[in-house]
C-alpha positions in Angstrom: 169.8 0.7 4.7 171.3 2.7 7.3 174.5 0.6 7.8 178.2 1.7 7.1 181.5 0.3 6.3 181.9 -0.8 10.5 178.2 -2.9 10.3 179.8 -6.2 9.1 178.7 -9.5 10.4 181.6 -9.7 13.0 181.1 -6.2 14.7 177.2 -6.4 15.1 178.2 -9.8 16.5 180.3 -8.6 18.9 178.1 -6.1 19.6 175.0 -8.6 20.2 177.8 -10.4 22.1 178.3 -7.9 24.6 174.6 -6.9 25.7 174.4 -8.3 28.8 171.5 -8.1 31.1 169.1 -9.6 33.7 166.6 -11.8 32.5 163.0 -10.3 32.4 160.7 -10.3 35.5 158.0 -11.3 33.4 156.1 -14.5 34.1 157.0 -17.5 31.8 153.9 -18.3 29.4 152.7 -14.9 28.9 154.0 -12.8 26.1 153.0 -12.4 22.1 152.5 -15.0 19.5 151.8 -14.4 15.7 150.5 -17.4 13.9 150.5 -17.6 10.3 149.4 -13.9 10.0 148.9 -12.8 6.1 147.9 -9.2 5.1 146.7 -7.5 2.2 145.6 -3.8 1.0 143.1 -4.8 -1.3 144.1 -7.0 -3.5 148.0 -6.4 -3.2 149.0 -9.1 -0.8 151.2 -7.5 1.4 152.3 -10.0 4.1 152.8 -13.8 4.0 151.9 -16.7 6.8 154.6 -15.4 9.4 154.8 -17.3 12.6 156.4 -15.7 15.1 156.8 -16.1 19.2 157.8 -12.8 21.3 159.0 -13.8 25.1 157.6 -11.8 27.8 161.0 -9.6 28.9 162.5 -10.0 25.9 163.3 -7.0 22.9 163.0 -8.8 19.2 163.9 -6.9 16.1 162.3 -6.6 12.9 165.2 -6.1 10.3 164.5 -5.6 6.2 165.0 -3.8 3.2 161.8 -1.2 2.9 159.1 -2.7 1.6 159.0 -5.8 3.0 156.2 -5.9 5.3 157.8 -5.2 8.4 155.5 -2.1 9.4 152.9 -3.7 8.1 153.4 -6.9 10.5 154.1 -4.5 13.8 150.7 -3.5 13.0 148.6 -6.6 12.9 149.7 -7.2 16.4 147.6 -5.1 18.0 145.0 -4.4 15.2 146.4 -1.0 14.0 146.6 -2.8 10.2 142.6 -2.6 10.3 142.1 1.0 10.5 143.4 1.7 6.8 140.6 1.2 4.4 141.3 -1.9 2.3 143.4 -3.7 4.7 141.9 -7.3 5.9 144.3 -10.0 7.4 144.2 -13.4 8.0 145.9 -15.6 10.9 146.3 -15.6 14.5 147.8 -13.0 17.0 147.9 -14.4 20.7 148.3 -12.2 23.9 149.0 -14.7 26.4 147.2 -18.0 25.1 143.7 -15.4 23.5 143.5 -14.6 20.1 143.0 -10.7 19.6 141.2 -10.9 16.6 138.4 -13.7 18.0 135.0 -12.2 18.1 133.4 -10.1 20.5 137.4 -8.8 21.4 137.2 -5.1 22.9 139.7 -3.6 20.2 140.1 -0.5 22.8 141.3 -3.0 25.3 143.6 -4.4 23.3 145.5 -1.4 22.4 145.4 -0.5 25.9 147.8 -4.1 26.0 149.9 -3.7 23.1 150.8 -0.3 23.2 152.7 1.2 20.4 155.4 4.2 19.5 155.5 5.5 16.4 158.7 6.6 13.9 157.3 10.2 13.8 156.8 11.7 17.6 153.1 12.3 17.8 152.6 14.1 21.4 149.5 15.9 22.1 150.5 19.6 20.8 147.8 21.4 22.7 148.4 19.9 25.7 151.3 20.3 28.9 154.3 17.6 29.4 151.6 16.1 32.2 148.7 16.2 30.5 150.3 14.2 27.4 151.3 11.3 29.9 147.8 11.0 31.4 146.0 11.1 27.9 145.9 7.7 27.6 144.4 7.2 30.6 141.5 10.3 30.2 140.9 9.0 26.3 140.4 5.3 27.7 138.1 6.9 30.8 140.7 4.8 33.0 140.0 5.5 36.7 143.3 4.8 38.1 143.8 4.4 42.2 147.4 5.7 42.0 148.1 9.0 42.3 148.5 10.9 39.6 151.7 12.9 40.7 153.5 9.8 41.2 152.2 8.1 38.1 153.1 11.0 36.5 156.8 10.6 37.9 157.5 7.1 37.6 156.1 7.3 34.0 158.4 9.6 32.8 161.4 8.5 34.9 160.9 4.9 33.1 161.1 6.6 29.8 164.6 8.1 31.0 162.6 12.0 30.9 161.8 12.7 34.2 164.7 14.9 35.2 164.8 17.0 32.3 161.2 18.0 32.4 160.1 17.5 36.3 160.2 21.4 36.3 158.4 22.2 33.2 155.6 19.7 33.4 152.8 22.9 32.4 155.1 23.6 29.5 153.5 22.9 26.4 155.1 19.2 25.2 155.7 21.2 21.4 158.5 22.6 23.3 160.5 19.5 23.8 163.2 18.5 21.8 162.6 15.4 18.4 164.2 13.0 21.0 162.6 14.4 24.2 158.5 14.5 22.2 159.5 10.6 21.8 160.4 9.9 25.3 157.1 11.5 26.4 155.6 9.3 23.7 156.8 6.2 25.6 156.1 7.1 28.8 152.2 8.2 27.4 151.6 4.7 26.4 153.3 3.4 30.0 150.6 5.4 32.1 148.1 2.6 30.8 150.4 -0.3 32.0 151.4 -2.9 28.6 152.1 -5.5 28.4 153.8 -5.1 24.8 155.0 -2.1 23.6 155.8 -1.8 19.8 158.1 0.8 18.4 158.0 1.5 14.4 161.7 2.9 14.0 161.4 5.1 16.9 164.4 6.5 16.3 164.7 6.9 12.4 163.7 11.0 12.6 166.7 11.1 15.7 170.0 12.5 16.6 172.7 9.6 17.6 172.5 11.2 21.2 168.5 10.8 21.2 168.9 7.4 19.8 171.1 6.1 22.5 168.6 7.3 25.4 165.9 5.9 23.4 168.1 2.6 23.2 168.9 3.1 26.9 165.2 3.1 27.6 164.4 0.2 25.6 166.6 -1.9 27.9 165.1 -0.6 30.6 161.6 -0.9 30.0 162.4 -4.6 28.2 163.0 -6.2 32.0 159.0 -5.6 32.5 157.4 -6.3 29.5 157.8 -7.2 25.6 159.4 -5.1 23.2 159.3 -5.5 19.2 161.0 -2.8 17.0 161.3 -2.3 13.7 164.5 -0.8 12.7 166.6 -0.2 9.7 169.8 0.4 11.5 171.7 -2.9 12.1 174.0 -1.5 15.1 170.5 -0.4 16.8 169.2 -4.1 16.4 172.6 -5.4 17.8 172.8 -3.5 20.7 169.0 -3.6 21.7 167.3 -6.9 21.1 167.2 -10.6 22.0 166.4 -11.9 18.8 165.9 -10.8 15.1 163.8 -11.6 12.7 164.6 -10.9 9.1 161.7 -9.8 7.0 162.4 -9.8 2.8 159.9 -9.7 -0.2 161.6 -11.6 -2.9 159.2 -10.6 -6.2 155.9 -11.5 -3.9 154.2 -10.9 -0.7 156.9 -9.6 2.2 157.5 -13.0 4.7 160.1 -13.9 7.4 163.0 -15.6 5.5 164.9 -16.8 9.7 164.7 -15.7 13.5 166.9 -16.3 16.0 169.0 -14.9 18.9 170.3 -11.5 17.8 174.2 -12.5 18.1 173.6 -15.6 15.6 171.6 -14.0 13.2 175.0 -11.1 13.1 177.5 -14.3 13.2 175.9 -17.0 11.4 172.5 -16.8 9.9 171.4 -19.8 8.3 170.1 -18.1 5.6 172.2 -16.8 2.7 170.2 -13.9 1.9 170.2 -13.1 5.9 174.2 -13.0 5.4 174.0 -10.6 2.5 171.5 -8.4 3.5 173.4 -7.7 7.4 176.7 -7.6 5.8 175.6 -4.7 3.1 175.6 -6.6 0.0 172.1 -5.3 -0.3 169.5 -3.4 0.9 
């Protein structure tokens, strides 16, 4: 767990504490919803009935010791989980009020929706800082009316990259720095306008300087739309999210064990493995 000495329960609270910011422009009733959502790899059942809501402008995090499902969750929500042979799932995921999973759902579309960042960078290595942040739109045969110059822009100034490419946009994006390939990552996924974005310990492979404009962005981008990321580093979840959710397989299938607001769950979880596993005693 990537914690130290300083990441007891009182500092992350304070930390949580201190986050202050505007509520999301989001529109009340729109947002994410898991119901009851189980998960399996053959017969290894890997996930177990978690029910949980994600506000529209708000940043949730998934904390945990490996192991515990917590990648494996972030995936079901926008239909990722199916893709790796074996893998079925049962329950409900909800973007605003529709099930994803229901039949006849364009799975494309979805992903379009629920847009997600992975802990690796993953930018297009044959292609320029531009082209990556179109991609999306080319591999989805999106015709947008905007144009593409200032999409291009307000892409990558959203993902807090804008000035430190805006003269190298033909460079090739393998040229860009671990920190800088994930910016353009984000603002690849924002050129096809989410409405969730999920980030799978974006910054786990990053310098603490990378981190914090990752972090920076996160905040940013969180006033707009929903954010859920799944992080091992408890000062991360503390100074990014709303609420976390605390993910633990005791023996069996990996399940939610409490969620709440992200200064509680560092002050006074009600759980007492919560309390142990934020304040080091395991993990």
């Amino acid at each position: 767990m990537s914690t130290d000495n300083s990441s007891q329960p009182n500092s992350l609270a304070g930390v949580a504490a201190a986050r202050h910011r505007e509520p999301g422009s989001a529109p009340l009733g729109s947002g994410l919803e898991a119901r009851g959502v189980h998960a399996w790899f053959g017969s290894h059942h890997a996930l177990e009935g978690v029910s949980l809501d994600f506000a529209a402008g708000t940043v949730t995090a998934l904390i945990g010791p490996s192991g515990c499902g917590k990648s494996t969750f972030i995936r079901t929500l926008n239909r990722m989980h199916e893709f790796i042979p074996s893998a079925a799932m049962a329950g409900e995921v909800l973007l605003d009020g529709k099930d994803i999973y229901a039949p006849g759902t364009d799975v494309t579309k979805i992903r379009l929706q629920i847009g997600m960042v992975f802990q690796k960078p993953n930018p297009f290595p044959s292609m320029t800082i531009g082209e990556n942040v179109l991609a999306g739109l080319k591999l989805a045969q999106i015709k947008s009316d905007r144009n593409k110059d200032e999409l291009l822009e307000e892409c990558l100034t959203r993902a807090g990259l804008w000035q430190e490419v805006k003269d190298r946009l033909g460079a090739h994006a393998g040229g860009l720095s671990g920190g800088q390939q994930q910016r353009l990552c984000i603002a690849r996924s924002l050129a096809v306008n989410p409405k969730v974005l999920l980030m799978d310990e974006p910054c786990s492979a990053l310098d603490p300087g990378s981190t914090l404009r990752i972090e920076d962005t996160i905040s940013q981008l969180s006033k707009t739309m929903t954010i859920v990321i799944v992080t091992h580093n408890m000062q991360q979840a503390a100074r990014v999210s709303d609420y976390t959710a605390f993910f633990l397989a005791d023996g069996g299938p990996g399940q939610m064990v409490e969620v709440g607001p992200t200064n509680e769950m560092f002050s006074r979880p009600k759980d007492e493995r919560t309390e142990n596993y934020v304040s080091g005693r395991f993990g």
